[in-house]
PLY file of the C-alpha trace (Angstrom):
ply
format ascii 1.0
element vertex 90
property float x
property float y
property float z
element edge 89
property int vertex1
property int vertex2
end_header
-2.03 -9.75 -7.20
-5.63 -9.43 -6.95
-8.00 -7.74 -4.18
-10.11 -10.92 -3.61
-9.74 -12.30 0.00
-7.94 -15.20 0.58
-6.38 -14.51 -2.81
-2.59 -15.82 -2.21
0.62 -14.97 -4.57
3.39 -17.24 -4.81
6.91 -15.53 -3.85
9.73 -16.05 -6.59
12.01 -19.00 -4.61
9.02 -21.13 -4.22
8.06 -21.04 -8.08
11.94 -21.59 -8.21
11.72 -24.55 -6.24
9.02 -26.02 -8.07
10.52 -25.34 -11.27
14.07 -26.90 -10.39
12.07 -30.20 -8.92
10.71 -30.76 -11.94
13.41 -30.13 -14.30
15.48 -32.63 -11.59
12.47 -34.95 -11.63
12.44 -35.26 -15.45
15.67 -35.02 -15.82
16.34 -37.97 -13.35
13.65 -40.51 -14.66
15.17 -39.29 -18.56
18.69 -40.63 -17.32
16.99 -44.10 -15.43
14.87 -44.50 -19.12
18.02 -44.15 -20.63
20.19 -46.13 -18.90
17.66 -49.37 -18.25
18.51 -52.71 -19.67
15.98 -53.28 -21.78
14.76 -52.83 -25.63
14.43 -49.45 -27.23
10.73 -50.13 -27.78
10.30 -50.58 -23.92
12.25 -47.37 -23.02
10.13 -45.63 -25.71
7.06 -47.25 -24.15
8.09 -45.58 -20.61
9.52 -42.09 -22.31
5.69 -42.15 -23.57
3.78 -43.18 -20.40
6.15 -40.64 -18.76
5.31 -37.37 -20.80
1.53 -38.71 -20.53
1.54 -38.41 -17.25
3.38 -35.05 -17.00
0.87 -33.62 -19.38
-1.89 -34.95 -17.57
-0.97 -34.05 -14.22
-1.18 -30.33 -15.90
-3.94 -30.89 -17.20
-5.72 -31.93 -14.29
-3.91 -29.21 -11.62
-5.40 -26.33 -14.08
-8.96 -27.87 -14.24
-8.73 -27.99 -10.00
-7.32 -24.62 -10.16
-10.01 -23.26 -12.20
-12.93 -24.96 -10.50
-11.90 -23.32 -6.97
-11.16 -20.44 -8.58
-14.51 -19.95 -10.40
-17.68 -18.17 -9.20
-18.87 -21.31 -7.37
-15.37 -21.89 -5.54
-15.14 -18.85 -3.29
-17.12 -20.61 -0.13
-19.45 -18.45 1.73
-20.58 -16.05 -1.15
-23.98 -15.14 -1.40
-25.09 -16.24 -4.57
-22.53 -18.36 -6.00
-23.72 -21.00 -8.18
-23.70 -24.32 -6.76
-20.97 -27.20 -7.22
-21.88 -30.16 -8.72
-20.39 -33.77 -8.99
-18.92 -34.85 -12.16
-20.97 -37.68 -12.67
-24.33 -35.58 -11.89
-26.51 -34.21 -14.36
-27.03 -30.18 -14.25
0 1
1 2
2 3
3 4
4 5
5 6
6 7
7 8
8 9
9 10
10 11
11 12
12 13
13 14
14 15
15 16
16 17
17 18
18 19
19 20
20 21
21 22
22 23
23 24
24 25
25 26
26 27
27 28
28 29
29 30
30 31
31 32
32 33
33 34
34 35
35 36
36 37
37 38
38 39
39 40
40 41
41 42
42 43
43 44
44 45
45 46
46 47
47 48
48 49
49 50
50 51
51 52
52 53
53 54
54 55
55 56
56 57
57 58
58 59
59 60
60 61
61 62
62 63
63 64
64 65
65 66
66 67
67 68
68 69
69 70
70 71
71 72
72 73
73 74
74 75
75 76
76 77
77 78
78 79
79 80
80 81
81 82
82 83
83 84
84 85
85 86
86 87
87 88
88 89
């Protein structure tokens, strides 16, 4: 764990938690893939779109994660660099 204020560390049955919802998560929408009436090339269309998403959402949770957790993400701190919008032009 690191010295920074307002630095938190998740405790060991909530990165449990998480881990078991998604491994249910997947696990359930594998089985309703699986088990819909339909053509293989539609369930392959959804299996596809699924793990897209998945690796997307991970995608996008680390970039979040690493913009707060940057130099300009720490509010209050003299001399951070400032934030800008994603559309704006640095």
């Amino acid at each position: 764990m690191s010295d920074t204020p307002g630095s938190k560390q998740n405790t060991a049955a909530f990165y449990g938690q998480a881990v078991a919802s998604f491994a249910v998560a997947m696990a359930a929408t594998a089985i309703g893939i699986y088990q819909l009436s339909a053509d293989a090339w539609v369930r392959g269309f959804l299996a596809i779109a699924v793990l897209y998403l998945v690796t997307s959402s991970f995608t996008l949770a680390k970039v979040i994660r690493d913009r707060q957790e940057g130099p300009a993400g720490a509010a209050g701190m003299a001399g951070a660099a400032p934030t800008y919008s994603p559309y704006e032009k640095h």
